[in-house]
N, C-alpha and C positions, 0 to 999 in steps of 0.2 A: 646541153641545155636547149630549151624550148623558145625559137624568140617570140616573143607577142603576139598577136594576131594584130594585123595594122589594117586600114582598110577596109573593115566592114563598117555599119552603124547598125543602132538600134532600132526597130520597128516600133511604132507608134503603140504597139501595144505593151512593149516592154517598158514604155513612160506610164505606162497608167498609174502605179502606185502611188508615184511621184507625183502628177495630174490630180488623184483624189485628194492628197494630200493637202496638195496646195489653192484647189478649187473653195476645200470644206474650210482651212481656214482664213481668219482676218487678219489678224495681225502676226506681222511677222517680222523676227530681227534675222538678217542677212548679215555672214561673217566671213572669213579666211585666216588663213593662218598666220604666226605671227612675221613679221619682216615682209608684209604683204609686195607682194609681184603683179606685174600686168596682167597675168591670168586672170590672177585672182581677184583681180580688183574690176580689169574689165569684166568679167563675170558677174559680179556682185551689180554693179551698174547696171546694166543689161538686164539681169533678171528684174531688180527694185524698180526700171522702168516699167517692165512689162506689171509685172502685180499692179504698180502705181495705175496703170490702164487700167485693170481690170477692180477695182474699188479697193482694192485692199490699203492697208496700213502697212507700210513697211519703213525699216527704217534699218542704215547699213552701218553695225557698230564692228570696229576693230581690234584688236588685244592692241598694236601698234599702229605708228604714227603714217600716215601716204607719203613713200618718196617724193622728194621734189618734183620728177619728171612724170609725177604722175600725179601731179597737184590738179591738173588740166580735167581729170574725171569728175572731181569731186564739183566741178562747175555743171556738169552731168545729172549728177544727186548727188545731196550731201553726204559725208562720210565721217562719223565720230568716231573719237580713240577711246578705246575704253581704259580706265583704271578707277582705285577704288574710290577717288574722287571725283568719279564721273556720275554725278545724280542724273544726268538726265537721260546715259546710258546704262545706269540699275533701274531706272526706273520701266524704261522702256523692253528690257529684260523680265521684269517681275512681269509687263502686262501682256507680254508678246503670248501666242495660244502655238507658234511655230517657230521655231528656230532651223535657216539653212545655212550649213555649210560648205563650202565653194570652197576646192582645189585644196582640201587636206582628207585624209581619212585616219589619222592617228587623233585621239581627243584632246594630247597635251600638247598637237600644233596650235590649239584654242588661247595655247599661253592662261592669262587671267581671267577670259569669261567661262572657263570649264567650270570653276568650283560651284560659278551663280545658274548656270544648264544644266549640273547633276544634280544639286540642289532643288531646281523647279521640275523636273523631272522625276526623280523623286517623291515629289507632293502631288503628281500625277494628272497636272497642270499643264504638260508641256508638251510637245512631240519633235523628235530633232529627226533631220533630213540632212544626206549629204551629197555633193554630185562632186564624183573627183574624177581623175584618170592614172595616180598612183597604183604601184606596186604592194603588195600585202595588203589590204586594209584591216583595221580591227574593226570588232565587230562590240557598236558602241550607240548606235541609232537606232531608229524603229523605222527608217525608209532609207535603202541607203545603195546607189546606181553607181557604182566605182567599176570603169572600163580601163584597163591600161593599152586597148589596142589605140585608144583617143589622139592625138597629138597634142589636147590641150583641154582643158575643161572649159575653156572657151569653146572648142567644137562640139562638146557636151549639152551645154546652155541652146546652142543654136537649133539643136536635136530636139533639144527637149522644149524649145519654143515654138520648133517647127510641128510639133506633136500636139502641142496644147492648141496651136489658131487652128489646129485641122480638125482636132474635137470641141471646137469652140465654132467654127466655119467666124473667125473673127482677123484679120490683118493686124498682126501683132508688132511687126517690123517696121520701126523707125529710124531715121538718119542717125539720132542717140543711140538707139539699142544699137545698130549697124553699127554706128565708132568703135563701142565698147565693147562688144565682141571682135571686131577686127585687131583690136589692141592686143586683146586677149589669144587670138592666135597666133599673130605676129609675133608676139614675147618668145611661147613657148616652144614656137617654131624653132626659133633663132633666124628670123625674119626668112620665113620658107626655107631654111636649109638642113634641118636634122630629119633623121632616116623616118619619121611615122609623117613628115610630109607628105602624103600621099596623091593622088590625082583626086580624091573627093574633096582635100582639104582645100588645093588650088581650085576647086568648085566653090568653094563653098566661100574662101574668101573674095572670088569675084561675084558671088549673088552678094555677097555685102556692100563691094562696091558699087555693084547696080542699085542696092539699096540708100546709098546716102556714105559709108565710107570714105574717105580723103585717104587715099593709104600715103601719097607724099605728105601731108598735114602728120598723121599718125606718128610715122616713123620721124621725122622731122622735131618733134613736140618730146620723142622718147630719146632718142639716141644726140640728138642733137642740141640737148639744154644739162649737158654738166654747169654744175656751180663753181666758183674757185677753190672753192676746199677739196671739191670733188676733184678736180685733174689737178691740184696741190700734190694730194693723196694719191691719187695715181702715177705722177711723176716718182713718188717718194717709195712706191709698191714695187713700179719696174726694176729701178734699181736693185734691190733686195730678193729677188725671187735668188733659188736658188736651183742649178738641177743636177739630180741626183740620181745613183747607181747608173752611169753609163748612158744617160738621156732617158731613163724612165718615167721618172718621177720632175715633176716641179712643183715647186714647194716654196709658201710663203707666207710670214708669219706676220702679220699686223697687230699693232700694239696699243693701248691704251693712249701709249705716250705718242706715237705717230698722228694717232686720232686728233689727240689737243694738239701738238704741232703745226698740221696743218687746218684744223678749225675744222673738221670734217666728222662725220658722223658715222653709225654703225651700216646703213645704207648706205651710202657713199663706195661701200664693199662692195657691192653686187656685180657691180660692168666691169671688175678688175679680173676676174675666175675666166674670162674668156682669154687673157690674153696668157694663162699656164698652159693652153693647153694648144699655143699657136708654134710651138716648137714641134716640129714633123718624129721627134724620135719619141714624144712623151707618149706614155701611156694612161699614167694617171697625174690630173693634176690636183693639188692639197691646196685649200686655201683656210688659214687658221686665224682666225677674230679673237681677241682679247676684249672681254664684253667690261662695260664697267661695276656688274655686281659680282667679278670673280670666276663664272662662271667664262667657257670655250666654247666658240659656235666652232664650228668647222662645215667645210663646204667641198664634195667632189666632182671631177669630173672622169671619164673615162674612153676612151677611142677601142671602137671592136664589139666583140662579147665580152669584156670585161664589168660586170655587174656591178657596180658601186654601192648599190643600195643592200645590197648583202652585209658590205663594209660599217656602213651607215648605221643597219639593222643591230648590229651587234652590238652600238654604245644608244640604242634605244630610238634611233633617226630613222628614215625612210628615206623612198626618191623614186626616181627611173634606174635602167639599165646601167645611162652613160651621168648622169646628172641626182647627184643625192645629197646629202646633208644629216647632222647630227648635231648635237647640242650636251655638249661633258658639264660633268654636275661640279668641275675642280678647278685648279688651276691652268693657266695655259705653258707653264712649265714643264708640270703632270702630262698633259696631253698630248705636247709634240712627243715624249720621252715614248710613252704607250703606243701616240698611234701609228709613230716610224716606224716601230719594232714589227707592229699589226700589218702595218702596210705591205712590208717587206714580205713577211710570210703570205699575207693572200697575194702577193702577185707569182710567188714559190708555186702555190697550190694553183693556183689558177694555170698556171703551165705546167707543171705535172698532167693536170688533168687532161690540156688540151692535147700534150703527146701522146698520154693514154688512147683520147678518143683518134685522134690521126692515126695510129700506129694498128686498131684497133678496126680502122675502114680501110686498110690498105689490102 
């Protein structure tokens, strides 16, 4: 397999699309995917500042709700949840002339504003934009700049801002934008320490600290404001992991009923998936959500060339390499039963292969 290309960027004229796009229209709703992340949401801020500069209308509607710890952006720009009782996010839908996307490239990471974007789309009203840094994208927009050499679509945003004030000759860089894009690297980073960290990145987050950044403020505000449900729910996760085939796998199943127990919610999940994979023999770590309309989130991690999102791909998810996710349309009975069996064999296949290719370069 072919690893990524890490470490390059894009030239100012590969934003152009993007640029015209965004120049020609006024109004614009700004989204990400559902169970939104610091990526994503620093993203979202940072751009909706920058348009907000330059006259436009923008406004940041969400399929879900902003984690706690990242309650702090929305003091930034505001950010609405969308559902279907959200009038003043249909409404703002119906009048938007753009729609961008930030840090998804699947359209049913959109959750419930997809039906009302194919819909205005359709009517031939609309134009959808997306800037990711994912693996596979579909092909579902009419401008759509998806890098997976990126480390973050945070470092996307900063590219394509750096692009736009240089064909503007305008200073687009604020202490705001700065927070919110340093958030946005730092998340996806795993605070500077996964392999597309690269030396432009450690660039590019110290021009942001020059620029107005806190990164002790940042990190402090994300990692250091669990709620009581939240380390409730954490105490109650560690216990329960389990690990399996020989230290390969860890493996942890979180339940509806755990959720009401400790008063905790389906975010509340997210900071737990890093501690599957703090056992030195795991290779892949499972983290499995019991949602409460029935439906199974699941969530992977992986150490190596072990491709996760291959994994992911197959029950209709995506991701990175080492970091991916899916969403089973069943129960979460059904789904441990399936995806242990699945698990098992791609890690089968996945070493077959790797002795093939060894044995093959000897």
């Amino acid at each position: 397999m072919i690893l990524p290309e890490y470490g390059r960027t894009l030239h100012s004229a590969e934003w152009s699309p993007v640029i015209d796009e965004l120049l020609e229209g006024q109004h614009f709703v700004i989204t990400t995917h559902e169970n939104s992340d610091g990526d994503g949401l620093g993203s979202e801020v940072a751009l909706a500042l920058a348009l907000k500069a330059l006259g436009k209308v923008v406004t940041i509607v969400n399929p879900t709700e902003v984690p706690p710890n990242y309650q702090f952006l929305k003091k930034l720009y505001p950010v609405h949840v969308f559902n279907n009782k959200s009038e003043e996010a249909i409404q703002e839908l119906s009048l938007c002339d753009v729609v961008i996307l930030l840090d998804a490239n699947l359209h049913d990471r959109m959750g419930s504003l997809w039906p009302h974007v194919s819909f205005s789309r359709e009517l031939g009203s609309l134009k959808l934009v997306c800037i990711d840094h994912h693996l596979e994208p579909e092909d579902f927009t009419d401008v759509m700049v998806c890098e997976s050499y990126a480390s973050s679509t945070g470092e996307l945003v900063y590219g394509f801002l750096s692009a736009l004030q240089e064909r503007l000759a305008l200073e687009l860089f604020t202490p705001e934008i700065a927070s919110a894009l340093y958030v946005a690297v730092m998340t996806d980073t795993g605070s500077f320490r996964f392999p597309k960290t690269t030396p432009y990145v450690y660039q590019l987050a110290g021009d942001l600290v020059s620029k107005g950044a806190d990164p002790a403020e940042m990190y402090d505000r994300i990692y250091n404001s669990l709620t009581t449900p939240a380390l409730k729910l954490l105490g109650a996760a560690l216990s329960a992991i389990s690990i399996l085939d020989n230290g390969d796998i860890s493996w942890l199943f979180i339940s509806q009923d755990m959720l009401k127990a400790t008063g905790s919610k389906l975010f509340d999940t997210d900071l737990i998936i890093r501690y599957l994979l703090s056992v030195p023999s795991v290779r892949i770590a499972v983290l499995i959500v019991e949602m409460q309309d029935g439906r199974t989130k699941a969530s992977f991690r992986s150490r190596g060339n072990i491709y996760v999102n291959h994994l992911a791909k197959k029950y209709g998810g995506g991701g990175h390499m080492n970091a991916a996710g899916c969403l089973f349309q069943f129960s979460s009975d059904k789904a441990q039963n399936v995806l242990l069996d699945d698990l098992r064999a791609f890690l089968r296949e996945h070493d077959a292969t790797n002795k093939v290719l060894n044995n093959s370069g000897k």
